[in-house]
ROROSE-561682 format. One line per 8 residues: their letters; for each residue x, y, z of N, C-alpha, C. Coordinates in nm, 2 decimals. Layout:
REM ROROSE-561682
A> X/Y/Z/X/Y/Z/X/Y/Z | ...
REM end
This chain:
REM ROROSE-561682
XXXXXXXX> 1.51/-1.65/0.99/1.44/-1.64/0.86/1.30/-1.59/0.89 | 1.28/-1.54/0.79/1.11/-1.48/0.84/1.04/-1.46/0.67 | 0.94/-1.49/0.65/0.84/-1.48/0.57/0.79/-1.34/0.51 | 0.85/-1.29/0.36/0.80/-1.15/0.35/0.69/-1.23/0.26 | 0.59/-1.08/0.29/0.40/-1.12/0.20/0.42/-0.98/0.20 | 0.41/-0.98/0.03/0.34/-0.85/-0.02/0.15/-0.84/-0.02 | 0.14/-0.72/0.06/0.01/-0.68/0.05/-0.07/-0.60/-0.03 | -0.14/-0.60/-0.16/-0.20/-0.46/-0.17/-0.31/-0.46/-0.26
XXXXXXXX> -0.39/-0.40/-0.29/-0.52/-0.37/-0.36/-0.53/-0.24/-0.38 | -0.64/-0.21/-0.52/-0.63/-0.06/-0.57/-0.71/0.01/-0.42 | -0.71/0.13/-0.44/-0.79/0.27/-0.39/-0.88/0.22/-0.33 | -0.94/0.20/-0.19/-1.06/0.17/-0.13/-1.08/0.05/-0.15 | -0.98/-0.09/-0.17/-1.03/-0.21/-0.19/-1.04/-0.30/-0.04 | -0.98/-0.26/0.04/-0.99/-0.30/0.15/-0.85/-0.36/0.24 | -0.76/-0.32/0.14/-0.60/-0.35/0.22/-0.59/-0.34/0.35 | -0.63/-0.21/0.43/-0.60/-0.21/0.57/-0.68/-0.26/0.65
XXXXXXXX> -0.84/-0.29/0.63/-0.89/-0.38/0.70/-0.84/-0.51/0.68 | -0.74/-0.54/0.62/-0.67/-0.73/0.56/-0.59/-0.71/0.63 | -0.52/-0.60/0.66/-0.41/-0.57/0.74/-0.41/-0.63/0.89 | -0.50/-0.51/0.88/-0.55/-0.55/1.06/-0.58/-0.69/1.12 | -0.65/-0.74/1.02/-0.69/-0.84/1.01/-0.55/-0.94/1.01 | -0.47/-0.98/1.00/-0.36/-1.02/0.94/-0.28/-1.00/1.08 | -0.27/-0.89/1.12/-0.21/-0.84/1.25/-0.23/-0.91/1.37 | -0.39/-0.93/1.38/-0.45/-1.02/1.50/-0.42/-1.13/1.46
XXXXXXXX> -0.42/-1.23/1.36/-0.35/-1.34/1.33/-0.22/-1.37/1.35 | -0.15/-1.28/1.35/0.01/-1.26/1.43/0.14/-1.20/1.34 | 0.08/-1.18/1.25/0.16/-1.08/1.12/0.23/-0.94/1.19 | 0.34/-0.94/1.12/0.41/-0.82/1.18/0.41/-0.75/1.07 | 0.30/-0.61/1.02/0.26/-0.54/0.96/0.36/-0.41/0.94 | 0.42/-0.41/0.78/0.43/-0.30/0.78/0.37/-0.24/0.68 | 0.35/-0.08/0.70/0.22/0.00/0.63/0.32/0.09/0.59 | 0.32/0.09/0.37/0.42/0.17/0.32/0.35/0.34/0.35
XXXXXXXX> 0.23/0.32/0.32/0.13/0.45/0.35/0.17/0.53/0.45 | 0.19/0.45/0.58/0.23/0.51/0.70/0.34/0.56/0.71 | 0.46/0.52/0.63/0.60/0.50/0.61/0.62/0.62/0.55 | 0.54/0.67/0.44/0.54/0.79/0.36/0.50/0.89/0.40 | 0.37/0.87/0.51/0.31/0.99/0.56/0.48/1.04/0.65 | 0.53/0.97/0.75/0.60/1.02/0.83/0.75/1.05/0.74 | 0.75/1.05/0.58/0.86/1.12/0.52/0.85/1.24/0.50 | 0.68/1.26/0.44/0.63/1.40/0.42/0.58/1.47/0.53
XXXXXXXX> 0.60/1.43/0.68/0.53/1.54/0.77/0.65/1.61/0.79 | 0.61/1.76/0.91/0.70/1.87/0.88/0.83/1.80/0.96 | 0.95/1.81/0.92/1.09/1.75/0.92/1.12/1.62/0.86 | 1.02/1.57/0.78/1.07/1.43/0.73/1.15/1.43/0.62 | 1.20/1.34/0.61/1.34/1.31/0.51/1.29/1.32/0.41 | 1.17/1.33/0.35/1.13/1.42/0.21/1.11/1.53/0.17 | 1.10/1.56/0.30/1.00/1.72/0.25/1.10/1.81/0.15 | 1.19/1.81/0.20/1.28/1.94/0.14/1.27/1.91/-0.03
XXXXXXXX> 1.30/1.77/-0.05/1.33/1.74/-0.21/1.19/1.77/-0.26 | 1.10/1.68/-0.19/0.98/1.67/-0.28/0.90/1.83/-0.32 | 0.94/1.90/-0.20/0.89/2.06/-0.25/0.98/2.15/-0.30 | 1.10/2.09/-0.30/1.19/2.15/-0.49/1.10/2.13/-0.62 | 1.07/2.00/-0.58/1.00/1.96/-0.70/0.84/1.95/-0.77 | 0.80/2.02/-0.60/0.68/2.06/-0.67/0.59/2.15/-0.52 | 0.67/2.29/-0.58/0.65/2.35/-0.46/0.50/2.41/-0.47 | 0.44/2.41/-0.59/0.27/2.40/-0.52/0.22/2.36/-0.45
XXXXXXXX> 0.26/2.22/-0.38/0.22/2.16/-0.26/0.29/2.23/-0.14 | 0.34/2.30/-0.06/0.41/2.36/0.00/0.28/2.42/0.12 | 0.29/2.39/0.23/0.21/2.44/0.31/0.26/2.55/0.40 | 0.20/2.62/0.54/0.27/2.70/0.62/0.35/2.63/0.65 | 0.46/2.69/0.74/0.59/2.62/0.81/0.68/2.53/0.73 | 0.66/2.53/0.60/0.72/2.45/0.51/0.71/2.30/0.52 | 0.59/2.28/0.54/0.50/2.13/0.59/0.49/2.11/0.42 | 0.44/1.98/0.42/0.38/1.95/0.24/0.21/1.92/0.22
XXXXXXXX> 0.11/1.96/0.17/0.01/1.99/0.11/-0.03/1.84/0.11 | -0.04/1.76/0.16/-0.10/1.63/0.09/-0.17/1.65/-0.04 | -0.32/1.68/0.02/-0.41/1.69/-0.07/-0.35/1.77/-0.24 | -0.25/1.86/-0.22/-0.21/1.96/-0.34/-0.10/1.86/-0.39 | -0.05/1.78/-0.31/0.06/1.72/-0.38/-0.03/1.59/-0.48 | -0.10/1.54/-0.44/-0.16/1.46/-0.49/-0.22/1.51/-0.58 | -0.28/1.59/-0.62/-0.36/1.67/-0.73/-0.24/1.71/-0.82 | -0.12/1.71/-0.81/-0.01/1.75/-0.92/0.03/1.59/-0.96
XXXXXXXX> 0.01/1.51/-0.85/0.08/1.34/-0.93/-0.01/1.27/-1.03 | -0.14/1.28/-0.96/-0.24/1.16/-1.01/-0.25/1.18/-1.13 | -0.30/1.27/-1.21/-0.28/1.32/-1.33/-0.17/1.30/-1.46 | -0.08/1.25/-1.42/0.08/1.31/-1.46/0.15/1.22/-1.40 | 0.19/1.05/-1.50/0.24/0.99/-1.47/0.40/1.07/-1.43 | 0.44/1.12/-1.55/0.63/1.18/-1.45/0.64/1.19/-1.34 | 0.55/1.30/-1.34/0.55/1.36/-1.20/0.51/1.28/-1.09 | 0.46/1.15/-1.08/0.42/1.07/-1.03/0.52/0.97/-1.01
XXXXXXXX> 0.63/0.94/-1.12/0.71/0.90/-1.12/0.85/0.99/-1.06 | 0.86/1.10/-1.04/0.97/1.16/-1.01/0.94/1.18/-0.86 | 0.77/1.18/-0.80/0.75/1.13/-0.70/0.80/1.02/-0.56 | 0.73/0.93/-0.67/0.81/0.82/-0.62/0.96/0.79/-0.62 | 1.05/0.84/-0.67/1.20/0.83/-0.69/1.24/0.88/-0.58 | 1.18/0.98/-0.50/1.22/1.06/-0.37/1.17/0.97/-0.27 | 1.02/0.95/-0.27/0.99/0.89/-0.15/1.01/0.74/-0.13 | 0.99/0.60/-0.25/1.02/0.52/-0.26/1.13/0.45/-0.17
XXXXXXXX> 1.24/0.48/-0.19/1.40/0.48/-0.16/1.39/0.47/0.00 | 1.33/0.63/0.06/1.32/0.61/0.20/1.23/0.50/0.27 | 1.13/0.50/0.21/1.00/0.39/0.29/1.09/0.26/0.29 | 1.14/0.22/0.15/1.25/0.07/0.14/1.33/0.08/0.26 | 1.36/0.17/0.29/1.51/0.18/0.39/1.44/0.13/0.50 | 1.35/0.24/0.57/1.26/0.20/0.67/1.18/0.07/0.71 | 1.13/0.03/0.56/1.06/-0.09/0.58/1.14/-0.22/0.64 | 1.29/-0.20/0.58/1.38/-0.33/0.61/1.43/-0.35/0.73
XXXXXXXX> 1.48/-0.20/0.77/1.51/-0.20/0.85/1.39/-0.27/1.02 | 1.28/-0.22/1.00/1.16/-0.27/1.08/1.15/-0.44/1.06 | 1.14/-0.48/0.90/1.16/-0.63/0.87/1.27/-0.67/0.92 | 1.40/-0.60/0.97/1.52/-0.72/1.01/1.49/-0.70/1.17 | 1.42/-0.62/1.21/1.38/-0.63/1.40/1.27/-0.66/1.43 | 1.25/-0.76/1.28/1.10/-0.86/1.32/1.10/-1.03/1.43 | 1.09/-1.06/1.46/1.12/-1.18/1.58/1.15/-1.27/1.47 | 1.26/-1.40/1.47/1.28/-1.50/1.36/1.14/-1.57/1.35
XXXXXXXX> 1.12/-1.57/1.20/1.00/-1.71/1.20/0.87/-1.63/1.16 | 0.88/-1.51/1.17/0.79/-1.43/1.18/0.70/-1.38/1.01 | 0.61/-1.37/1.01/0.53/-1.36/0.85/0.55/-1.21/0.88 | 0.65/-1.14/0.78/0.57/-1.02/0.76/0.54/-0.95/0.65 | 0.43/-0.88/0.64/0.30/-0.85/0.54/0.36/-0.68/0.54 | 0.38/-0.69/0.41/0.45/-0.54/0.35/0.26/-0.49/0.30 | 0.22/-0.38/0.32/0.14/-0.35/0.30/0.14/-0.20/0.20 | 0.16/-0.22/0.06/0.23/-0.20/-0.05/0.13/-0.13/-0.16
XXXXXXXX> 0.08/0.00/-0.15/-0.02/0.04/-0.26/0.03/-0.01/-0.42 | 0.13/0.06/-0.45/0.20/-0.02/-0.56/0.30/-0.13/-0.59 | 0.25/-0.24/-0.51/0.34/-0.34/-0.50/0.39/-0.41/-0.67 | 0.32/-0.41/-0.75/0.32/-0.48/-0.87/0.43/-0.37/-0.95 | 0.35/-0.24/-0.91/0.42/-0.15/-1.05/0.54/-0.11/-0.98 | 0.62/-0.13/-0.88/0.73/-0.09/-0.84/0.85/-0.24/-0.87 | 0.79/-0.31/-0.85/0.86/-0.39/-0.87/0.87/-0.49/-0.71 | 0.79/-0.45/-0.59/0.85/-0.49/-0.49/0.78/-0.64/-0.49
XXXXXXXX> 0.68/-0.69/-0.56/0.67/-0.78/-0.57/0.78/-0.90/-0.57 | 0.87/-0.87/-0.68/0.94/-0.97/-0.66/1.07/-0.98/-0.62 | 1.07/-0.91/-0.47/1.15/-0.96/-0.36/1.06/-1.03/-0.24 | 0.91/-1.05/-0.31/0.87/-1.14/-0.16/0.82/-1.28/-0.14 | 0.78/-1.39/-0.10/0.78/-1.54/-0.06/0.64/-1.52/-0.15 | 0.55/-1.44/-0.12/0.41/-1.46/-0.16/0.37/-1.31/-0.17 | 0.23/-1.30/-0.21/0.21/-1.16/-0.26/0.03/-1.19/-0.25 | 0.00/-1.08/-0.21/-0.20/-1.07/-0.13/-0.27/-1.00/-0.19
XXXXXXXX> -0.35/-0.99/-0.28/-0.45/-0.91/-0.37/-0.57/-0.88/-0.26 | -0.58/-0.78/-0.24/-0.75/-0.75/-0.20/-0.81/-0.69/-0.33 | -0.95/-0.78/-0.33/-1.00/-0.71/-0.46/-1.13/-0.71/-0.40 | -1.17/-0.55/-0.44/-1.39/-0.52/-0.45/-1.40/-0.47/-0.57 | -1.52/-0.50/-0.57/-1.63/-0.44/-0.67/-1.61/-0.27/-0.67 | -1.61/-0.22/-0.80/-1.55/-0.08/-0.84/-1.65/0.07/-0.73 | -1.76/-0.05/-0.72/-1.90/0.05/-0.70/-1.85/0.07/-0.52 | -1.82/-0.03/-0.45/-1.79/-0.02/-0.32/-1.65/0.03/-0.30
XXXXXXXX> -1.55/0.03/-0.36/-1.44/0.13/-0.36/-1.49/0.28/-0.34 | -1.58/0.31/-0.44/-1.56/0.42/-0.50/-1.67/0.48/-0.40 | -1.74/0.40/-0.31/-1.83/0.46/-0.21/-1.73/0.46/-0.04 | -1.64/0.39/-0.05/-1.58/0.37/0.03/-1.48/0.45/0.10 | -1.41/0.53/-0.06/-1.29/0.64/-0.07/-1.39/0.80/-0.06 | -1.49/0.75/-0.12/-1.57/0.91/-0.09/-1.60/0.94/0.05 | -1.69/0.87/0.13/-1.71/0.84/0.27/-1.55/0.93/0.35 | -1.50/0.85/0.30/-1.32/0.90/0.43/-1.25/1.04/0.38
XXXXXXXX> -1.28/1.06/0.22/-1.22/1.17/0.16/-1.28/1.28/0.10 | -1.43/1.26/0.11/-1.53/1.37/0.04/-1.44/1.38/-0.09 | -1.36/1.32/-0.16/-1.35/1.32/-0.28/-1.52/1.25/-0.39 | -1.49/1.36/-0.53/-1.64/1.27/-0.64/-1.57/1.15/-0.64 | -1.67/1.11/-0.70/-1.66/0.98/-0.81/-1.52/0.98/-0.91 | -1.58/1.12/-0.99/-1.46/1.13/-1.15/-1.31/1.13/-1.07 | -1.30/1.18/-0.93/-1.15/1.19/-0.91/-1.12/1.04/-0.88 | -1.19/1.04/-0.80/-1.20/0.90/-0.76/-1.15/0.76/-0.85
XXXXXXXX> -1.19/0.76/-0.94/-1.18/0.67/-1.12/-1.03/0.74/-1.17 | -1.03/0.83/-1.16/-0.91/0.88/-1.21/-0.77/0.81/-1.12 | -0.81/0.85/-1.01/-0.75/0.74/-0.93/-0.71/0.62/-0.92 | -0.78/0.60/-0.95/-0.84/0.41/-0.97/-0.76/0.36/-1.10 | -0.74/0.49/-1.23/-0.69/0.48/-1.32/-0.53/0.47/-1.32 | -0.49/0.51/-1.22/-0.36/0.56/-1.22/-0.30/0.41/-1.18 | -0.37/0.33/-1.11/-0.27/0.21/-1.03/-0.31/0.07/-1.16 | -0.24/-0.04/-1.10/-0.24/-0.12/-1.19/-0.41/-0.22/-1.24
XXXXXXXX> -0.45/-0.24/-1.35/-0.56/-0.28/-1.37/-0.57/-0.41/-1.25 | -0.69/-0.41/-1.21/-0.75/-0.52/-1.10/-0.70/-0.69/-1.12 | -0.77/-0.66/-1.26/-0.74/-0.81/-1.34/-0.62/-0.84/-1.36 | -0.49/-0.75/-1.38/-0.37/-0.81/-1.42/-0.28/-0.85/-1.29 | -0.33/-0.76/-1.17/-0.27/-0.79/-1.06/-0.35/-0.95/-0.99 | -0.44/-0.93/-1.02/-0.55/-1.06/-0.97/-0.45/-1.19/-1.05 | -0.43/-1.16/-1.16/-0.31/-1.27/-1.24/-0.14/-1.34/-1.16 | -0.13/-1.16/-1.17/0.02/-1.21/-1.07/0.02/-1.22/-0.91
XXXXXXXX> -0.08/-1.22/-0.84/-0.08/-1.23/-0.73/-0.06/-1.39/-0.70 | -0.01/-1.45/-0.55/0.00/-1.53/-0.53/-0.18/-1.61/-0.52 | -0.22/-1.49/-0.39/-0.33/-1.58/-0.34/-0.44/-1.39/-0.39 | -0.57/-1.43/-0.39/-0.64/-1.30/-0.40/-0.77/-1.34/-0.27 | -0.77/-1.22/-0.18/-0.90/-1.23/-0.06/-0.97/-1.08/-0.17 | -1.09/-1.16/-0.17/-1.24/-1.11/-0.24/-1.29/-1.04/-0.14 | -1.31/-0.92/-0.14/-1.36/-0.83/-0.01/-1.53/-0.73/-0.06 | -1.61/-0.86/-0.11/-1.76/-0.82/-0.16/-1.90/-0.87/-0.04
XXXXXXXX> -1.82/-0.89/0.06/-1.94/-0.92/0.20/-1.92/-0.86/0.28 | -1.97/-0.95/0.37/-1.92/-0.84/0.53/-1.80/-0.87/0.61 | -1.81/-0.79/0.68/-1.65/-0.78/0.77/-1.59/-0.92/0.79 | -1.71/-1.03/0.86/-1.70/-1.18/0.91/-1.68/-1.28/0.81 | -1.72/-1.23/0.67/-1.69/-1.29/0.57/-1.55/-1.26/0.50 | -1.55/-1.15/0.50/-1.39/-1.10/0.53/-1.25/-1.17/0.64 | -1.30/-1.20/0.72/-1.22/-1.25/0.81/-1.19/-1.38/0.84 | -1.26/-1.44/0.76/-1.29/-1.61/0.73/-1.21/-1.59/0.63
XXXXXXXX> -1.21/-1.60/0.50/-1.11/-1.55/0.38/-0.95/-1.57/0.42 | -0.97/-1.44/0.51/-0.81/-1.39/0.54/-0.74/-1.49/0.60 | -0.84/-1.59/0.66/-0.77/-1.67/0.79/-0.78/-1.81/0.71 | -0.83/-1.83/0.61/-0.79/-1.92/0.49/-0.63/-1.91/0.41 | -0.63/-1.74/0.35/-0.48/-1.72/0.34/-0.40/-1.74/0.43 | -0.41/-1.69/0.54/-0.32/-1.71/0.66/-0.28/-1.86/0.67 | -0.35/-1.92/0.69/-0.31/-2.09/0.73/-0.21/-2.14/0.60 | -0.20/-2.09/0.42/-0.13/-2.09/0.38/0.01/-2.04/0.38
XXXXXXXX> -0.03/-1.92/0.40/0.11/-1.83/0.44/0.22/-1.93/0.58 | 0.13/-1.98/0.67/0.21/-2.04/0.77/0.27/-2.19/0.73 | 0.21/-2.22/0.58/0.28/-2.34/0.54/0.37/-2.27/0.49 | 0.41/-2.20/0.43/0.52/-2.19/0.30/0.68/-2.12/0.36 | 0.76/-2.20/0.33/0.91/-2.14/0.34/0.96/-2.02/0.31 | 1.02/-1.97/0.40/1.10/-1.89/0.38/1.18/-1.86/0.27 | 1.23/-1.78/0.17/1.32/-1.80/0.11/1.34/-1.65/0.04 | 1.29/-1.54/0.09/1.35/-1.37/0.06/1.48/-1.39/0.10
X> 1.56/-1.28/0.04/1.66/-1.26/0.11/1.69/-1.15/0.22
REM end
């Protein structure tokens, strides 16, 4: 038996530093982000569908456009949604398969940009909100992406409101100080997560 924890927070909230964080605590980490990068790099088991479907994003060598592909979704729930219908499906496959060659006993932390609006929430034991202040996202995501502000919010717009996920979440780590304050937090969640039973399927 092993412990699934959904992880996730909007755009620049601080998920992957909770991650990491979570990791050193002894979490067996899986990252959907990473999952998807390696569907869409050149030979992944998306590329071909996803640039039927939106072959603006289409790079040399018949690679996929990150940046272009993302400027056709964010905008344009469908398309965001007929997105996800391609890539979704594969990362699931992958993720389980990684979660059933986790060691018995083992907590593992699905690390899930849209955990609420997909529904993967409720296949897990417990579920992790990271939540910041709008102002430190949005300096956070510009820093790594040279993306403005307005894409940025737009962004921000696209995933689930802060407050409704802060509702359905099991437990929420507040990511408004510094790193060490951060890490105290997590290791608060953590000691919960190590109480609670197993019971995913």
């Amino acid at each position: 038996m092993r412990l699934r924890v959904g992880l996730t927070g909007g755009i620049g909230a601080g998920k992957s530093t909770v991650a990491d964080i979570l990791r050193d605590q002894g979490a067996v980490v899986i990252d959907a982000d990473a999952l998807a990068r390696d569907a869409l790099a050149p030979g992944g088991e998306a590329v071909a569908r996803v640039l039927t479907l939106f072959p603006e994003a289409a790079a040399a060598g018949g690679a996929v456009d990150r940046a272009a592909l993302a400027a056709c979704v964010f905008a344009d729930p469908d398309a965001r949604a007929a997105l996800n219908g391609v890539v979704h499906p594969i990362v699931r496959e992958r993720a389980a398969r990684i979660e059933r060659e986790a060691p018995a006993g083992a907590i593992v932390v699905h690390e899930v940009p849209l955990l609420f609006e997909t529904g993967f929430d409720r296949t897990c034991d417990a579920t992790v909100l990271v939540f910041s202040p709008v102002g430190d996202r949005i300096a956070r995501v510009a820093a790594r992406s040279g993306l403005g502000s307005d894409e940025i919010l737009r962004r921000m717009a696209a995933q689930i409101d802060p407050a409704e996920a802060r509702r359905l979440a099991s437990y929420t780590i507040d990511n408004d100080g510094t790193l060490e304050h951060l890490r105290v937090r997590c290791a608060g969640v953590w000691r919960e997560l190590e109480g609670l039973p197993p019971r995913a399927a």
